[in-house]
C-alpha positions as CSV (number, residue, x, y, z in Angstrom):
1,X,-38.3,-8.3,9.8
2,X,-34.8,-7.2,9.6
3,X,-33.2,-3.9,7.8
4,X,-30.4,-3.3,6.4
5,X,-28.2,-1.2,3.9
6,X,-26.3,-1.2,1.1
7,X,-25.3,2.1,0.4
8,X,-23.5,5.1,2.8
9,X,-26.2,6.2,4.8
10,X,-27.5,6.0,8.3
11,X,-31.1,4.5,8.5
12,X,-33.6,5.3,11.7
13,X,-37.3,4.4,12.3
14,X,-39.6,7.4,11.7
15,X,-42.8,5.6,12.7
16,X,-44.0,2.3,13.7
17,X,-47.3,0.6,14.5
18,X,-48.3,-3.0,15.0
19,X,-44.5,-4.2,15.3
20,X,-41.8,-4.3,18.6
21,X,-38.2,-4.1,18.0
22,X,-36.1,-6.8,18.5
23,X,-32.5,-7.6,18.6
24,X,-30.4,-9.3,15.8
25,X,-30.5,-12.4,18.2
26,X,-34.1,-12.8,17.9
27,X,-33.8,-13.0,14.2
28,X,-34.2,-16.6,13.2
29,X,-31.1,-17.8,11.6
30,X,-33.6,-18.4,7.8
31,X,-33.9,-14.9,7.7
32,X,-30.2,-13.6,8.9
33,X,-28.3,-16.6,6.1
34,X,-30.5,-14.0,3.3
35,X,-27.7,-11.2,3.8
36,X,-24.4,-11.0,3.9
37,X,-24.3,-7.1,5.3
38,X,-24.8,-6.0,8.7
39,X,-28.6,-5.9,10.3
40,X,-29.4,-2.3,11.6
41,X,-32.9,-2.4,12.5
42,X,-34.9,-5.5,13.4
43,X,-38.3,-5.7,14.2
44,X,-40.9,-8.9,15.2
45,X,-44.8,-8.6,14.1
46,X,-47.3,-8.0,17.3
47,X,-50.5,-7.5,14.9
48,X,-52.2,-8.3,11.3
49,X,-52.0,-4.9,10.7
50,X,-48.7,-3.1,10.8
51,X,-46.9,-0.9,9.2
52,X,-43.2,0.8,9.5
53,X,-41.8,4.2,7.8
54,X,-38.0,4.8,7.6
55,X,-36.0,7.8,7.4
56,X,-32.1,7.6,5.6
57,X,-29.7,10.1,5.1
58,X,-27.1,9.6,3.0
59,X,-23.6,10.9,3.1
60,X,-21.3,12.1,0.2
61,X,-18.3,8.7,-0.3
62,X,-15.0,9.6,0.3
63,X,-12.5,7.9,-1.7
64,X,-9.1,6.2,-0.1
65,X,-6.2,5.2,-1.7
66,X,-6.2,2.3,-3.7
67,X,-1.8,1.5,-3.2
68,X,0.6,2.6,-1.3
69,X,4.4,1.8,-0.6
70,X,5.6,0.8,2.4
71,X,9.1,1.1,2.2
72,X,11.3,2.3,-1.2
73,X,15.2,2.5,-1.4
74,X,16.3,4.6,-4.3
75,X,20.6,4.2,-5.7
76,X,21.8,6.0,-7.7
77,X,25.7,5.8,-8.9
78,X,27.2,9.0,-10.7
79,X,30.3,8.8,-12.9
80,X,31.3,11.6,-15.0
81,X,28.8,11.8,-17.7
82,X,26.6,8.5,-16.6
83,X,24.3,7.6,-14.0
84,X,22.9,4.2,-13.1
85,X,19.7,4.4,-10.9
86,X,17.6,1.4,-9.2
87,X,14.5,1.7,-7.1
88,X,12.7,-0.9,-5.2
89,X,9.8,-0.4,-3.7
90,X,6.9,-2.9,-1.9
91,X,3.7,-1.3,-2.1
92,X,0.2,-2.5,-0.6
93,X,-2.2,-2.3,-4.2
94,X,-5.7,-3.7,-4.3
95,X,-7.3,-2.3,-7.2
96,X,-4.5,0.1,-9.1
97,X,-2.9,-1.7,-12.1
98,X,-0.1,0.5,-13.4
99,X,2.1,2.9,-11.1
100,X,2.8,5.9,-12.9
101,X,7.1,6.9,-12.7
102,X,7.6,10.2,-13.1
103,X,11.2,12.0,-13.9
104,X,12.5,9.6,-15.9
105,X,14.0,11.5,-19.0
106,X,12.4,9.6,-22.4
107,X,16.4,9.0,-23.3
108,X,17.0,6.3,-20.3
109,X,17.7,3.2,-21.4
110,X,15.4,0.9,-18.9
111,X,17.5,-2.0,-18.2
112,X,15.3,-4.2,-16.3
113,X,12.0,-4.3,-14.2
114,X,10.9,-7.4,-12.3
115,X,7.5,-7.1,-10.1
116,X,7.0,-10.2,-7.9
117,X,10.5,-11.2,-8.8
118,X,9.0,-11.9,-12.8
119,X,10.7,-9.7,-15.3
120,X,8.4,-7.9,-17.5
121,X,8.3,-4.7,-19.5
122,X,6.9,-1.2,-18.5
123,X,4.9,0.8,-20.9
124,X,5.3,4.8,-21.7
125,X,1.9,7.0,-20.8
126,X,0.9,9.7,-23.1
127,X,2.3,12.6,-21.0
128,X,5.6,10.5,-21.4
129,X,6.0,9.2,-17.9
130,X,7.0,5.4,-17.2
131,X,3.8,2.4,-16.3
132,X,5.0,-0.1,-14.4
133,X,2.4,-2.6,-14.4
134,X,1.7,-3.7,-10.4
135,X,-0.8,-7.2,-10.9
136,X,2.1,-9.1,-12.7
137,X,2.3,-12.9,-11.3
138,X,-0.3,-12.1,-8.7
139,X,-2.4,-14.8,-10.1
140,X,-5.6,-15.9,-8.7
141,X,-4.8,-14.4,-5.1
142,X,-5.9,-10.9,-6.3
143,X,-9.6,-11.8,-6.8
144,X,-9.5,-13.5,-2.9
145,X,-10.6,-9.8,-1.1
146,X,-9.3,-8.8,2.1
147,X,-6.6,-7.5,2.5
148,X,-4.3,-5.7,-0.3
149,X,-1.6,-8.4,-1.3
150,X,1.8,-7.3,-2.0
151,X,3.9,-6.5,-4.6
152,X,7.3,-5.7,-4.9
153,X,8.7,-3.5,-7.9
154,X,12.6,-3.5,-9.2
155,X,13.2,-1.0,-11.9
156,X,16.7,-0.1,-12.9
157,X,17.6,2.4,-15.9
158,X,20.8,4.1,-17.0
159,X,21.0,8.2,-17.7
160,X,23.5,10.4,-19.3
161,X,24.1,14.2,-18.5
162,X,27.2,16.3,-19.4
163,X,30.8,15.8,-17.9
164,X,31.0,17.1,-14.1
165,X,34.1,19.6,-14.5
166,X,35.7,21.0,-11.7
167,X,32.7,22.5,-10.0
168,X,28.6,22.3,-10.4
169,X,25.7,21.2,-8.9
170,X,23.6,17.6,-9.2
171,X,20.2,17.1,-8.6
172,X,19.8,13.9,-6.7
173,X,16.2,13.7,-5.6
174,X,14.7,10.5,-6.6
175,X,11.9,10.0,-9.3
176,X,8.4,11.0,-8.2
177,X,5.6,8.3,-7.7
178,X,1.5,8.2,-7.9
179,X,1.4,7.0,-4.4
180,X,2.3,7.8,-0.9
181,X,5.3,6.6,0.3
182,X,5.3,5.9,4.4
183,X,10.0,5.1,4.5
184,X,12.3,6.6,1.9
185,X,15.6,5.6,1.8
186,X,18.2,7.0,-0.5
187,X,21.6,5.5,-1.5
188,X,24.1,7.8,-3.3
189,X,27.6,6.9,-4.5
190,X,29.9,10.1,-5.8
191,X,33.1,10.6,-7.0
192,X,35.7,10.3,-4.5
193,X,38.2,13.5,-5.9
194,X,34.9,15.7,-5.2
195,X,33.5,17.9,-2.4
196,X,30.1,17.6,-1.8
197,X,27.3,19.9,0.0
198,X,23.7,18.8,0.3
199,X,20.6,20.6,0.2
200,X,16.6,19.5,0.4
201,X,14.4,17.8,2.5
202,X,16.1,14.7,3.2
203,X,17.7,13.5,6.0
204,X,21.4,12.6,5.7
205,X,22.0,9.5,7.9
206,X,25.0,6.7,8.3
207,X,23.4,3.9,8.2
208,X,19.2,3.2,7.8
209,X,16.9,3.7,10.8
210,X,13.6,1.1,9.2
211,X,13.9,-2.2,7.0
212,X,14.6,-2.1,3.3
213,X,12.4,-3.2,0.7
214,X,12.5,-7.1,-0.4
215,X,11.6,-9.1,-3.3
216,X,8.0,-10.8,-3.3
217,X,7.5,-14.1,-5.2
218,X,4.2,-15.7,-5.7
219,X,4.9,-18.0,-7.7
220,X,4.5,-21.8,-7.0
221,X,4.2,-24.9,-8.5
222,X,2.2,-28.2,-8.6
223,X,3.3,-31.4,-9.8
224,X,1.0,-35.3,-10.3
225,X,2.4,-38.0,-10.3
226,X,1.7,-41.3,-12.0
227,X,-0.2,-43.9,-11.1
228,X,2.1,-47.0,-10.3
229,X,4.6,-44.0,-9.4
230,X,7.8,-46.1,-7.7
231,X,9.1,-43.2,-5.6
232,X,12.0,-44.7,-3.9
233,X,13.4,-44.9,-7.8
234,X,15.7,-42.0,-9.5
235,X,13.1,-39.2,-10.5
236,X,14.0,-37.2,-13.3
237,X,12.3,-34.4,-13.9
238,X,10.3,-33.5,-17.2
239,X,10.6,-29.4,-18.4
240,X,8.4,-27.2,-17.8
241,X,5.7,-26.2,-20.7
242,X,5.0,-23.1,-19.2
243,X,6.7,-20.2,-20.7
244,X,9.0,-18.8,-18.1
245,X,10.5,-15.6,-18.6
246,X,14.2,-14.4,-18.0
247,X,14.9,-13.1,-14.5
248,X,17.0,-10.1,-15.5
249,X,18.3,-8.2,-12.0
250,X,20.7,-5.3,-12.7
251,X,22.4,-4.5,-9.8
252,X,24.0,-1.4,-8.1
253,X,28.4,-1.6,-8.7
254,X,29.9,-0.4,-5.3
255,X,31.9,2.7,-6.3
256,X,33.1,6.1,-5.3
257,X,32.1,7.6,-1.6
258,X,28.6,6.3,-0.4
259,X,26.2,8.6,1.2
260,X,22.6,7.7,3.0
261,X,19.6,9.4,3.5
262,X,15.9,9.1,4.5
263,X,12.8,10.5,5.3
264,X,9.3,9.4,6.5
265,X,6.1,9.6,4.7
266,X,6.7,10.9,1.0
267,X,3.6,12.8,-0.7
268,X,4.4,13.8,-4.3
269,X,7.4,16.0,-4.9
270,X,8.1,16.9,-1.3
271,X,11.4,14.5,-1.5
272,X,14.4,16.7,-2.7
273,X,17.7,16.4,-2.9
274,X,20.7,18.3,-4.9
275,X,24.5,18.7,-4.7
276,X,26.8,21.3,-4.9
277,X,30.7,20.2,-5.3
278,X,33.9,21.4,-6.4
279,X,37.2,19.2,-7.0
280,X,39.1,18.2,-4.1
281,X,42.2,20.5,-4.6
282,X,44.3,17.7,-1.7
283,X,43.6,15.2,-4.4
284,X,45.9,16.8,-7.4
285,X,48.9,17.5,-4.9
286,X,50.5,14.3,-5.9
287,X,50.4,15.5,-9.5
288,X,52.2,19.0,-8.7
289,X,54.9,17.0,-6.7
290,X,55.2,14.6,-9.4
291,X,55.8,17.8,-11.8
292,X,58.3,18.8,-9.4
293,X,60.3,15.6,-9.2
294,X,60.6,15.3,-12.8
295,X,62.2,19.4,-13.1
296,X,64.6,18.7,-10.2
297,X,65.8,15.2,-12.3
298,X,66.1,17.5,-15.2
299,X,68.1,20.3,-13.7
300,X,70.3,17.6,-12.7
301,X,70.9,16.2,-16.1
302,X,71.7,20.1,-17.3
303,X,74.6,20.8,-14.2
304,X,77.0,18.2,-15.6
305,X,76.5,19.3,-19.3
306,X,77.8,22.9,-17.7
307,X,80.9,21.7,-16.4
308,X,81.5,19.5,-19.1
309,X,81.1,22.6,-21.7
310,X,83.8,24.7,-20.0
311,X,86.3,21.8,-19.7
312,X,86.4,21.3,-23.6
313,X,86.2,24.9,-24.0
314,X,83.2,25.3,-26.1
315,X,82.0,28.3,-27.4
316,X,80.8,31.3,-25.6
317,X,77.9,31.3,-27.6
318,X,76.8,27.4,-26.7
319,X,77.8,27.8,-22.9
320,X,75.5,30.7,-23.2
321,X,72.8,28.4,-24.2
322,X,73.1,25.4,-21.7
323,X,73.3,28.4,-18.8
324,X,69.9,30.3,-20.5
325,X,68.0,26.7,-20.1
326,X,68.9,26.0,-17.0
327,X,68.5,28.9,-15.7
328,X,64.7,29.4,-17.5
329,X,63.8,26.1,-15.9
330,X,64.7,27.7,-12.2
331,X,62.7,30.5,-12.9
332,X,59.9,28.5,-13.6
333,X,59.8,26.8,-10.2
334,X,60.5,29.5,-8.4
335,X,57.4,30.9,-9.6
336,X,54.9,28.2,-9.6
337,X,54.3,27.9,-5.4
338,X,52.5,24.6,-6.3
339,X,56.0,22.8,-7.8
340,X,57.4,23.6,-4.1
């Protein structure tokens, strides 16, 4: 006789009579091919007359997570009054079908989303976050068990928020996910004629300390060939019947002044980052000289005009009003420090 369990709980013998225990060895093999879970108690028959009682106790399930990321890289490039953002992320799902996205404003424009390198569409939940659905072009190998396959998610979507100015603050911190994350990386690319300071719980780093998130692709094909197939002729192939979807990728444009950071093992909203910057004031000095070349050129269009006023003997009145310019003009640099 052989015992075993289905359900969480730990099974003893209360009493016994008329039976020995044995091992799982001493089972014969009929009785062991009749279960597919483990044997806990075993027991062989010493009399007619025998009888045992169990006792279980059961234990209260605890439920584990059915995804999580292993690695996610999140870009984001800011222009005056744009951003473009991307994140890609390979997460480990075995029963979860949508990922909810979270802090994505309902005016994005989504440009693309590919999950197992298939482009597909991502759907809007009630409380107005983002579904990105996580079995597409898994195929049959879901329904296989074991371990939790891969899947690889590419979203990219454009946002807009008002002109930068001289000075402000950004918030940077990328968009929120229902699912552990175990490596964060973090891509930012700024304006170049800005300072920036950064705050929040990211690390900034020059270059990646773990492996960046890659593109997983099951998809494979299978072809027949004819009977009385001549292979060493020219084979042309026939198109595909299948319906095959465009492979949009949007891609990150290399602009501005990059800046990297990271951080292990995000839980919800404990990834933040944000910005505080002012104009780089080095950046307009070429402007003031320029300002400055163009008054000295003018001053020395007006001397000649002053000579040549006095040597035709004009008027009192107009020499007065060729000095009065130039001599406005002078007072003008001499007060702006920035013209030199």
């Amino acid at each position: 006789m052989a015992v075993v369990k289905a359900a969480n709980a730990e099974v003893y013998e209360h009493t016994s009579r008329g039976v020995a225990r044995a091992g799982v060895g001493e089972i014969p093999a009929s009785v062991r091919s009749q279960t597919n879970r483990p044997i806990v108690l075993a027991y062989k028959y010493l009399a007619p007359r025998h009888s045992v009682i169990l006792s279980a106790l059961h234990h209260e399930e605890v439920h584990t997570l059915n995804s999580v990321a292993d690695v996610a890289l999140y870009q984001v490039l800011v222009v005056d009054t744009q951003r473009m953002h991307k994140l890609t992320m390979v997460v480990q799902n075995s029963q979860q079908q949508y990922m909810v996205v979270r802090d994505i404003p309902a005016a994005a424009t989504v440009w693309s989303l590919r999950v197992n390198s298939l482009s597909t569409k991502p759907a809007r939940g009630r409380d107005g976050t983002l579904m990105v659905p996580l079995l597409v072009g898994t195929g049959g190998d879901s329904n296989e068990g074991g371990a939790a396959p891969q899947a690889s998610i590419e979203l990219a979507w454009m946002s807009e928020h008002p002109s930068l100015g001289d000075n402000g603050s950004l918030v940077l911190s990328p968009p929120r996910v229902d699912m552990p994350i175990t490596a964060l990386s973090v891509e930012v690319q700024l304006p170049e004629q800005y300072n920036f300071n950064f705050t929040g719980t990211l690390q900034n780093v020059s270059i990646f300390s773990h492996k960046q998130p890659r593109a997983v692709n099951y998809q494979t094909e299978r072809h027949a060939t004819e009977k009385g197939f001549k292979f060493g002729a020219e084979y042309v192939s026939e198109p595909s019947t299948s319906e095959e979807k465009a492979n949009v990728k949007a891609t990150i444009p290399k602009q501005g002044t990059r800046y990297r950071f990271e951080k292990i093992l995000v839980v919800g909203d404990n990834a933040v980052l944000t910005a505080t910057y002012a104009l780089n004031l080095s950046s307009t000095e070429g402007d003031h000289w320029s300002w400055r070349s163009l008054i000295v050129s003018f001053l020395s269009m007006i001397a000649p005009l002053r000579g040549l006023c006095r040597s035709i003997a004009c008027s009192a009145s107009d020499r007065g009003n060729v000095t009065g310019m130039g001599e406005h003009i002078r007072q003008i640099v001499l007060r702006n420090p920035a013209n030199g």
